[in-house]
C-alpha positions as CSV (number, residue, x, y, z in Angstrom):
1,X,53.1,15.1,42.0
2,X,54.7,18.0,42.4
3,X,57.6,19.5,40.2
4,X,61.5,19.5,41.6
5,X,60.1,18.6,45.2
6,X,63.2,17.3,46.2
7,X,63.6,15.1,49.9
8,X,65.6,17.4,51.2
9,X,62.7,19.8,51.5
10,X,60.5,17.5,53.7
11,X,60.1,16.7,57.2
12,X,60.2,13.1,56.8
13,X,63.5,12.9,55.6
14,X,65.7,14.2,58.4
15,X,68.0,16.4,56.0
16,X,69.0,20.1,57.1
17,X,65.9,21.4,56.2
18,X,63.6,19.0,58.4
19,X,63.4,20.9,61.7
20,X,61.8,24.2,59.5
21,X,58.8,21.7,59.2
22,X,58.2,22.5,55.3
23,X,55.4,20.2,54.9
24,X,53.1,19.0,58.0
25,X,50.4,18.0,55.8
26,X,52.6,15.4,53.7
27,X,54.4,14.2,56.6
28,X,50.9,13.6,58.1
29,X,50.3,11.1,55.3
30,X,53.7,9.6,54.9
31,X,53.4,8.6,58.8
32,X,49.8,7.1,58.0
33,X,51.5,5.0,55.1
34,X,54.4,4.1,53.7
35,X,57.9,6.4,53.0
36,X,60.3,4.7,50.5
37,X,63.9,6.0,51.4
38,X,65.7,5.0,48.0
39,X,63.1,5.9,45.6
40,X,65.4,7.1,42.3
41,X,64.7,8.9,38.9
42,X,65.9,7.2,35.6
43,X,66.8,10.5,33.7
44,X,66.6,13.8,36.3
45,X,64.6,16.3,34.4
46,X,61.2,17.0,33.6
47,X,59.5,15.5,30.3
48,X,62.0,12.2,30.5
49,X,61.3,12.0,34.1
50,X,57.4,11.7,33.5
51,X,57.5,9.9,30.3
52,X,59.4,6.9,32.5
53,X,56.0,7.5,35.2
54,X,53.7,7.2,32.1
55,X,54.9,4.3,29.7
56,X,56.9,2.6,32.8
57,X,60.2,2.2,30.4
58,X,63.4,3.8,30.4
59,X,64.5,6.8,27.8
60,X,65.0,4.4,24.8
61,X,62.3,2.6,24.9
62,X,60.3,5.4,25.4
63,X,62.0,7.1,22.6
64,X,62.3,10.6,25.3
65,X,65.8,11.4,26.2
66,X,65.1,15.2,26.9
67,X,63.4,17.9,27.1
68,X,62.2,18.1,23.4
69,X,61.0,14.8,23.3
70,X,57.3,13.3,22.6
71,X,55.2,10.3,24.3
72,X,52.5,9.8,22.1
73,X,49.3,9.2,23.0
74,X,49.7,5.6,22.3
75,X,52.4,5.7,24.9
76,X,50.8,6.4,27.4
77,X,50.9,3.0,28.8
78,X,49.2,4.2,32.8
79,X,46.2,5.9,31.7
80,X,45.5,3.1,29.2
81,X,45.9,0.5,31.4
82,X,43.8,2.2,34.2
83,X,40.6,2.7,31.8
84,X,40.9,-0.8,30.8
85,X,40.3,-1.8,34.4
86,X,37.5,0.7,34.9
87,X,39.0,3.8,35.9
88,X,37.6,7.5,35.1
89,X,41.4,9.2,34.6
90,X,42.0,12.7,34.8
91,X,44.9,14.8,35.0
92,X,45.3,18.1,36.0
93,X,48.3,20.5,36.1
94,X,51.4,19.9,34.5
95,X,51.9,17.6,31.9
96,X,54.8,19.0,29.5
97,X,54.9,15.9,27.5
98,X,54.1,17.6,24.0
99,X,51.1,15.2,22.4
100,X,47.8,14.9,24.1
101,X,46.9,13.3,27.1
102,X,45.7,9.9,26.8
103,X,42.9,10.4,29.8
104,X,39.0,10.8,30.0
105,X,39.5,14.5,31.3
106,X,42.3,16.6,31.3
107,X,42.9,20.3,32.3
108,X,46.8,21.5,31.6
109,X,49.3,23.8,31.6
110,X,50.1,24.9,28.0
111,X,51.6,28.2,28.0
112,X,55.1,29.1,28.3
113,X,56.0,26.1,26.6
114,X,54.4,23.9,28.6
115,X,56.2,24.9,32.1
116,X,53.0,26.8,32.9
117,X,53.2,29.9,34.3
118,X,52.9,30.6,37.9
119,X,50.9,33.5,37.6
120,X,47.7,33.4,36.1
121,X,48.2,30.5,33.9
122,X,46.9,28.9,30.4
123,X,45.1,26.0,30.9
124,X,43.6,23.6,27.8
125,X,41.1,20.9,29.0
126,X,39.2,18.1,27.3
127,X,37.0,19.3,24.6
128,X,39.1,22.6,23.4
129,X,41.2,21.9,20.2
130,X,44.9,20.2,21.4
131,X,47.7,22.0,20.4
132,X,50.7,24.1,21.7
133,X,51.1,27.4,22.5
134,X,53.0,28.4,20.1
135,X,50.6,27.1,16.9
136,X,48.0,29.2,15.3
137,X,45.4,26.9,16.5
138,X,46.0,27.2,20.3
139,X,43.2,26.9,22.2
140,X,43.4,27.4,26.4
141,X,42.0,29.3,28.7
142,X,43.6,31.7,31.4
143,X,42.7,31.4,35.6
144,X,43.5,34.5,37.5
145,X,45.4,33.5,40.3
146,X,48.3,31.4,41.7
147,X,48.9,28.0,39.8
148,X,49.1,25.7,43.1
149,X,45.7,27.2,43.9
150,X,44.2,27.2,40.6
151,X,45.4,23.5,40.1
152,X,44.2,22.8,43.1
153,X,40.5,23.8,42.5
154,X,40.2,22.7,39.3
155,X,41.3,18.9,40.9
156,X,38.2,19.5,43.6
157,X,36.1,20.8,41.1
158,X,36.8,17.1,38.7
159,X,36.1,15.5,42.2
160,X,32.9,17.4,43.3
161,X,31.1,17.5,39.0
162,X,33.1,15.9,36.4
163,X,33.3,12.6,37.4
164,X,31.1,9.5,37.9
165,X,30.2,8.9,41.3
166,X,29.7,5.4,40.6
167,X,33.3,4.6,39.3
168,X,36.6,4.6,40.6
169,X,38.6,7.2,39.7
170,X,42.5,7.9,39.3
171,X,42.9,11.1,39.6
172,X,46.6,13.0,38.6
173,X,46.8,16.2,40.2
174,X,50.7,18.1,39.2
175,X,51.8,21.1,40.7
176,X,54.2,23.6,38.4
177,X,55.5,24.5,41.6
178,X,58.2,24.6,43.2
179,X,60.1,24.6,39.4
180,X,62.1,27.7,39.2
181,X,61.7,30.6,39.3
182,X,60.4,29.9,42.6
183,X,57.2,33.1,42.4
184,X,55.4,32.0,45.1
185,X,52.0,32.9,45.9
186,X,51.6,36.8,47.8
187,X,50.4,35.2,51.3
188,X,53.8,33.4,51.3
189,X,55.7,36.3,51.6
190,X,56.5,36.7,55.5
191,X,56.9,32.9,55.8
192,X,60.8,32.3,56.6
193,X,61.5,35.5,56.4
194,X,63.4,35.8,59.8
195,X,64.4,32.3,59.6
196,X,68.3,31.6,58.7
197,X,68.2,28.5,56.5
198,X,70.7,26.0,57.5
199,X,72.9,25.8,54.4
200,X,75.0,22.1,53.3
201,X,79.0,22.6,54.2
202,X,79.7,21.6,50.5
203,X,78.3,25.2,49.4
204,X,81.5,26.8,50.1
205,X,83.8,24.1,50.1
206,X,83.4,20.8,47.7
207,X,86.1,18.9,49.0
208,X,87.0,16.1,46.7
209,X,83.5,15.7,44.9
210,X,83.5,15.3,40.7
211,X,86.1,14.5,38.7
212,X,88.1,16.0,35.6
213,X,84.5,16.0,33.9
214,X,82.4,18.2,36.0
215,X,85.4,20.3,37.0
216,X,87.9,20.2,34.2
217,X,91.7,19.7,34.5
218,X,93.1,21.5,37.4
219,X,89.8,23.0,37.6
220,X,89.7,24.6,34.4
221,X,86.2,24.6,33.5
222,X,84.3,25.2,37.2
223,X,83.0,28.3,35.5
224,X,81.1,26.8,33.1
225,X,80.2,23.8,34.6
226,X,77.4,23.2,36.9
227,X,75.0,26.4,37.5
228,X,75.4,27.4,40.9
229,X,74.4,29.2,44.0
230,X,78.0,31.4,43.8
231,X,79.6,32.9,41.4
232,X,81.5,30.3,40.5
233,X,79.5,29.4,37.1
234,X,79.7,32.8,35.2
235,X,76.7,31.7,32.6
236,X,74.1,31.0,34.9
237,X,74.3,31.5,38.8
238,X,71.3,31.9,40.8
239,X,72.2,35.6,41.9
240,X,71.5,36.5,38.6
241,X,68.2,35.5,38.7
242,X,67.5,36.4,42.5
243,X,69.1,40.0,42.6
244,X,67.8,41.1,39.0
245,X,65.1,43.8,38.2
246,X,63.3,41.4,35.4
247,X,63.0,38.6,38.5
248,X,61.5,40.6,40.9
249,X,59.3,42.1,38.4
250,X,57.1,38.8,38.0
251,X,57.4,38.2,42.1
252,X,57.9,40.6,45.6
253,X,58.5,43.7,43.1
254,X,58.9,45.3,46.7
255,X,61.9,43.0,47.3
256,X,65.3,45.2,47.5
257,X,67.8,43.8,44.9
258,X,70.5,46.2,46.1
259,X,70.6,43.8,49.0
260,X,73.7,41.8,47.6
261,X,75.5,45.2,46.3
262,X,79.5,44.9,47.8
263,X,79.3,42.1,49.2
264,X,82.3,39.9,49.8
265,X,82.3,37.0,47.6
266,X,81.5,34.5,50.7
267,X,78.6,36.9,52.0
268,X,76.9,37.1,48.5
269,X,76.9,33.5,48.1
270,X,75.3,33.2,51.8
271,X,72.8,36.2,50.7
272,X,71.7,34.5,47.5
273,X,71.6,30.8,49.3
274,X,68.8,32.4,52.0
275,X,66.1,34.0,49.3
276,X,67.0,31.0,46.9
277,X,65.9,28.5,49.5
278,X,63.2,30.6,51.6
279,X,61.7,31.3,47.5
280,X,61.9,27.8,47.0
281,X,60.1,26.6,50.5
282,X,57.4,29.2,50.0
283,X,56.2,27.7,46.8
284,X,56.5,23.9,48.7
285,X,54.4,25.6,51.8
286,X,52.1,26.5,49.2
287,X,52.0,23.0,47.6
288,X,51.6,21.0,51.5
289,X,48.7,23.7,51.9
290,X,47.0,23.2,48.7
291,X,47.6,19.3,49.3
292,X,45.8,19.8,52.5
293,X,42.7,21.4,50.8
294,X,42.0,18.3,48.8
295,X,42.9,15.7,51.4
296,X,40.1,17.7,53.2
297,X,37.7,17.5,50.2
298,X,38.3,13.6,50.5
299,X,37.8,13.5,53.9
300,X,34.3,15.2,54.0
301,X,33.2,12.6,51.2
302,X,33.9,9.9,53.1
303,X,36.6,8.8,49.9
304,X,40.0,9.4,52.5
305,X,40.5,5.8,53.7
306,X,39.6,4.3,50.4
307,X,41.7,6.3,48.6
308,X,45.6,5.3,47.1
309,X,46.5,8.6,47.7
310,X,50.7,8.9,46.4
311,X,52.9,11.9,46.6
312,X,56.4,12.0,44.7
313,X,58.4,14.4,42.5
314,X,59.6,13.9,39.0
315,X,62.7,14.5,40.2
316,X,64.9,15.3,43.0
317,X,67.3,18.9,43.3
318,X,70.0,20.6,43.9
319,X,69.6,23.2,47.1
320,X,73.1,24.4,46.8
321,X,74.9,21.0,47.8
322,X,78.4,21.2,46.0
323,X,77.4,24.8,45.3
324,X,75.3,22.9,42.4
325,X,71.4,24.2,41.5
326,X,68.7,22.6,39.5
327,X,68.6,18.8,38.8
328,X,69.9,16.6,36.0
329,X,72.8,15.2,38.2
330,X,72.9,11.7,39.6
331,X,74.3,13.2,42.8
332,X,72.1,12.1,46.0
333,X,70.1,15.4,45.9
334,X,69.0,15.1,41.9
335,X,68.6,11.9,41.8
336,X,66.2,10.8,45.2
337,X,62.5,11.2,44.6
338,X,60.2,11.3,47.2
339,X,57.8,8.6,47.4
340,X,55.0,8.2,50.2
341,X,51.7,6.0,49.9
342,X,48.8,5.9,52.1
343,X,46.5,3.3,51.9
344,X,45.2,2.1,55.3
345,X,43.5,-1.0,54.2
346,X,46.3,-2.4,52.7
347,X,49.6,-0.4,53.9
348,X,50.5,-0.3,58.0
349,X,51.0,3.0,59.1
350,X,54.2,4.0,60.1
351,X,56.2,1.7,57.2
352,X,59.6,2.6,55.8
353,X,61.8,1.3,53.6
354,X,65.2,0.9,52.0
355,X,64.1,-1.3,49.0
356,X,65.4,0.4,45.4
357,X,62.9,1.5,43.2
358,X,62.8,4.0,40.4
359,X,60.2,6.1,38.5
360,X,59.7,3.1,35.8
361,X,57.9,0.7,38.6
362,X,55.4,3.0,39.6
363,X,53.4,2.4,36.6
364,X,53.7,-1.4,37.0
365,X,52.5,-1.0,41.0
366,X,49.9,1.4,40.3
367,X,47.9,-1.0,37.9
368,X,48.5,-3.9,40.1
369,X,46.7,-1.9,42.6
370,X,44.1,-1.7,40.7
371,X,43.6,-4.8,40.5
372,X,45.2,-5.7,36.7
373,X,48.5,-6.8,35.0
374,X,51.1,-4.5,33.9
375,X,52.0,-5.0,29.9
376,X,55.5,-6.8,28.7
377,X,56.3,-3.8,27.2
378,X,56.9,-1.9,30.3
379,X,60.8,-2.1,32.3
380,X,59.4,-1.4,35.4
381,X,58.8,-3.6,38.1
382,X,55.6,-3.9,40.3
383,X,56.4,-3.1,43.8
384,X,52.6,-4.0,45.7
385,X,54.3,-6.6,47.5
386,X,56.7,-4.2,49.5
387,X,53.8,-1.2,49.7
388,X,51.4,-4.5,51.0
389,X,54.1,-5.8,53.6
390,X,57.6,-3.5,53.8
391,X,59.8,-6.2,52.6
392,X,61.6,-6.6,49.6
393,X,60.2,-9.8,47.7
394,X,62.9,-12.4,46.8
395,X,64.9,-11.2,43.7
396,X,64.2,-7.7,44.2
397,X,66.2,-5.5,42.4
398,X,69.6,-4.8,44.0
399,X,70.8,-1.2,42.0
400,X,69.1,1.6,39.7
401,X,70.2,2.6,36.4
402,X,70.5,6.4,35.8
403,X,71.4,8.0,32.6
404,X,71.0,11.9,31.8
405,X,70.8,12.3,28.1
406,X,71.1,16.5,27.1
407,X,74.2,17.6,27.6
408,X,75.7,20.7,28.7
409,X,72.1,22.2,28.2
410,X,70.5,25.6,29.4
411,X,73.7,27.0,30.6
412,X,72.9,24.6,33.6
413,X,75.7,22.8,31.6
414,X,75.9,19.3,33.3
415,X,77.8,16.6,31.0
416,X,76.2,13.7,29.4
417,X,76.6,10.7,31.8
418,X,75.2,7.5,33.0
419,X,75.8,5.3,36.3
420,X,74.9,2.6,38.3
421,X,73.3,3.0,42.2
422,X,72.9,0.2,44.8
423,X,72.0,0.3,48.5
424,X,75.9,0.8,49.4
425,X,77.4,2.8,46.3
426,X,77.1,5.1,43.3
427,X,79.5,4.4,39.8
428,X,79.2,7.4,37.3
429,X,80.4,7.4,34.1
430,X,81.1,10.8,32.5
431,X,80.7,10.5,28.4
432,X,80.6,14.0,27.8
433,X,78.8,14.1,24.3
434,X,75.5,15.2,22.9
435,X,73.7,12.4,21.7
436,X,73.6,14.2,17.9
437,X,76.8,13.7,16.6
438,X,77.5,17.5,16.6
439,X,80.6,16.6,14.7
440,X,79.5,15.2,11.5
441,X,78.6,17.8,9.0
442,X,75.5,16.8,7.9
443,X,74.1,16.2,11.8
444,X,70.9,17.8,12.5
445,X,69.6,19.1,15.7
446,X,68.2,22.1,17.7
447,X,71.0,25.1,17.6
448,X,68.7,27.6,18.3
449,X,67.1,26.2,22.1
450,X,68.4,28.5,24.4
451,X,71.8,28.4,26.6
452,X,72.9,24.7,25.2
453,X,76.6,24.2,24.0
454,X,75.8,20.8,23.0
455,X,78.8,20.4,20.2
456,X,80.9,21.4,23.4
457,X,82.7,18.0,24.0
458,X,83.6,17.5,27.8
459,X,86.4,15.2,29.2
460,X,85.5,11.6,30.5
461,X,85.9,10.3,33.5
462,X,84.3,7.5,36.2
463,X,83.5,8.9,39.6
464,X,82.5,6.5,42.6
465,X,80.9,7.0,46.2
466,X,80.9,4.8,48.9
467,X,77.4,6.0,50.4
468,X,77.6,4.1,53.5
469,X,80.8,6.1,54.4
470,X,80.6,9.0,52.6
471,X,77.0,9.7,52.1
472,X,77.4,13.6,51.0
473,X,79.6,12.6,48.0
474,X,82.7,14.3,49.3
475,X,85.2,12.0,48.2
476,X,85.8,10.5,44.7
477,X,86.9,7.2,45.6
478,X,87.5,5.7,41.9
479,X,91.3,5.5,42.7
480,X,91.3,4.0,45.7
481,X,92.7,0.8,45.5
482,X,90.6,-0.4,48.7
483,X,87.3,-0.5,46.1
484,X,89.1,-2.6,42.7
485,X,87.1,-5.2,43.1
486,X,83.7,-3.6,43.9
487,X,84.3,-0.7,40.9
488,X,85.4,-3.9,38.7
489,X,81.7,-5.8,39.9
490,X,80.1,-2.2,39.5
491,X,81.2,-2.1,35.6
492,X,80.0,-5.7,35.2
493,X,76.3,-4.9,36.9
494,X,76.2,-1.5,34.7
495,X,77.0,-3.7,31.8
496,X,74.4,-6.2,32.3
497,X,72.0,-3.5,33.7
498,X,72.3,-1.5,30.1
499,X,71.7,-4.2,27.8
500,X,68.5,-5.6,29.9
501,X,67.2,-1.9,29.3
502,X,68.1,-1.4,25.7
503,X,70.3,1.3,27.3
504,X,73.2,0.3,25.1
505,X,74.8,3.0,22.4
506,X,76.8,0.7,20.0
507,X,74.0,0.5,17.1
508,X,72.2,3.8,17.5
509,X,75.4,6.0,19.4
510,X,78.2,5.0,17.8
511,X,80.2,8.3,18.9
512,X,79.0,7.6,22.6
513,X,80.2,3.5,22.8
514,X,84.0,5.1,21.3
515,X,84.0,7.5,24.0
516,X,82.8,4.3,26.3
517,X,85.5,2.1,24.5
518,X,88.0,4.1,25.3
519,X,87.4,5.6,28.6
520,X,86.1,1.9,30.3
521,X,89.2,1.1,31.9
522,X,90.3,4.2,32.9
């Protein structure tokens, strides 16, 4: 797994980006296997995003909406499952899910609170006391080096001495990269460099995408809303990062920031768009590489072809479509994960499919796989039968649920929301609170994590896509009168959908279900 490895930034996909062929080695297996085309996160953003993977349950039952929250070890629902069938586990890379991990061996990330750093990064493994970085009683241990590299060895070295050759092994192995701030490793740094990066229309021009609550009335809050490739958000823009002496410092320090000095507004944008996505595509090259070392290691031990080997993303992200960067939003780019699985015993090379499945069933599938039962507790849904044949099973689920919790957060600043996806179309629903109610005085929550306005109230408001026509999400198509009936049917399915998942806010969110009251038949 890597980390913001979004589908646009694959071959297999056939978006912009395809015909730079960003990752040979991962198409390689996707072609030997399996590619899911609607494969969809729950909550886009890190520790939510691989707390659904881990416990196979959405945000509440997992008790981690965001970024600060915690899956304890007895949580861990995956790796417990697995050593119950006879699995060594390991995991090695990032983790960033606060307690410690429930496997035989890990080796992860701890520094800069728990991102990792890209450069010669903290690492704490089984055996050294498990804290954070920030406690007295830290213990880790710093790699010289790049972190895809480092992770990398540290995976073949668990392979090649750490394990028991005489039992099957699950082995997670989680790049940092390509997470912002994009540092990719030195060897990277002539690759794209002549290369003009084919950039998404909706970058300059965003037609009829959002609503009154990602763009304000009469477009009032577009600067604050939504961090950006441009200089339309004037809290956080990429340019900021990309043409800044503290950037540069950490990466290319021979990398001229006076590049985008004068520019017209339209020419800086297409400046910053370039080294944003040839930044970003270097530390993916680097990942398809390092991916390549290991499927070699496999190879030359004869494990390859009886190996589940699975590549995905926590999350999609945002490579400047509606002039949006980062993740978090249930738009197409944020919300698609990749998901590929090779398996030639059991999976036909050369398989595709449409079927809807989200980060909660991939818990569920992996355990079937090997060979048990996945526990009642889990939301998910086992999908063995369509990685085992390429066709949905009767009563396969027909939509995905998405809801993204934090709230106008990290001066990314994307409004609380939740929706409903099926094959066909996309409903959003635009709440636009913090899940604290920031307005009662005696509400307690984190004021001092950095860039978040989350007592900033934003205004509601529904948003709907017909994909098959408008598969960009151009055109806000909640008032058109042609789609009543489905939007009516849509409500009804979110409805149903949130009270099968314990999604609902009445009991817990009372604040949220007025906002929902109110705003429902908008």
């Amino acid at each position: 797994m890597a980390d913001d490895h979004t589908s646009q930034a694959f071959g297999i996909y056939g978006s912009r980006l395809a015909a730079l062929n960003p990752t040979p080695t991962l198409d390689k297996i996707a072609n030997e296997g399996i590619i899911f085309d609607n494969c969809f996160v729950n909550n886009s953003i890190c520790t939510p995003s691989r707390a659904a993977i881990f416990s196979g349950q959405n945000s509440q039952a997992n008790g981690v909406l965001d970024l600060e929250g915690v899956l304890p070890m007895d949580k861990q629902y995956l790796p417990i499952e697995l050593k119950k069938l006879g699995y060594q586990t390991a995991i090695v890379g990032k983790w960033h899910l606060t307690a410690q991990p429930n496997f035989d061996y890990y080796n992860i990330l701890t520094d800069h609170h728990q991102q990792g750093s890209y450069f010669d990064p903290v690492f704490t493994e089984t055996g050294m006391h498990f804290a954070l970085s920030e406690d007295k009683n830290f213990e880790g241990k710093q790699y010289k080096g790049h972190s895809s590299d480092i992770i990398t060895d540290l995976s073949i070295n668990w392979l090649k001495n750490k394990r028991e050759k005489k039992k099957p092994f699950a082995l997670f192995f989680h790049f940092k990269a390509p997470h912002d701030d994009f540092e990719y490793a030195p060897r990277y740094k002539n690759y794209l460099a002549d290369v003009e990066i084919p950039e998404p229309t909706s970058l300059y021009d965003n037609i009829n995408n959002g609503s009154i609550a990602t763009r304000g009335s009469n477009d009032s809050l577009i600067h604050i809303i939504g961090s950006s490739v441009s200089k339309r958000n004037t809290i956080r823009n990429m340019g900021m990062r990309i043409w800044s002496d503290e950037f540069i410092k950490r990466n290319n320090p021979t990398f001229d920031i006076h590049q985008a000095d004068g520019l017209s507004d339209r020419e800086y944008t297409h400046k910053t768009y370039q080294e944003y996505l040839k930044r970003y595509l270097r530390c993916v090259k680097g990942v398809d590489d390092n991916v390549a070392r290991l499927i070699e290691y496999l190879k030359k031990e004869g494990l390859y072809d009886n190996t589940i080997i699975v590549y995905t993303a926590d999350q999609g992200f945002m490579l400047g479509e509606h002039d949006y960067i980062d993740k978090r939003w249930m738009y197409e780019e944020s919300m698609r994960m990749p998901f590929i699985v090779r398996y030639p015993e059991k999976i036909k090379a050369g398989t595709r499919t449409d079927a809807i499945i989200n980060n909660t069933d991939f818990a569920p599938t992996l355990i079937e796989l090997a060979g048990g039962a996945p526990p009642k507790q889990m939301q998910g849904h086992s999908f063995k039968h369509i990685l085992e044949t390429g066709k949905e099973p009767k009563g396969w689920q027909k939509s995905t649920y998405y809801r993204y919790w934090m709230h106008m957060a990290h001066a990314h600043a994307n409004p609380a929301h939740f929706g409903i996806r099926t094959k066909q179309y996309k409903l959003i629903f635009y709440y636009g609170k913090y899940w604290v109610d920031t307005d009662n005085p005696n509400a307690q929550w984190n004021k001092a994590s950095w860039g978040n306005q989350f007592a900033m109230h934003t205004p509601a408001a529904w948003e709907f896509y017909d994909l098959s026509k408008d598969p960009q999400e151009m055109n806000n198509a909640y008032k058109d009168p042609t789609y009543k009936n489905i939007i009516i049917n849509l409500k009804q399915q979110l409805i149903t959908k949130r009270k099968e998942l314990s999604e609902e806010d009445g009991e817990k969110y009372p604040h949220i279900q007025k906002v929902i009251d109110t705003h429902w038949n908008d």
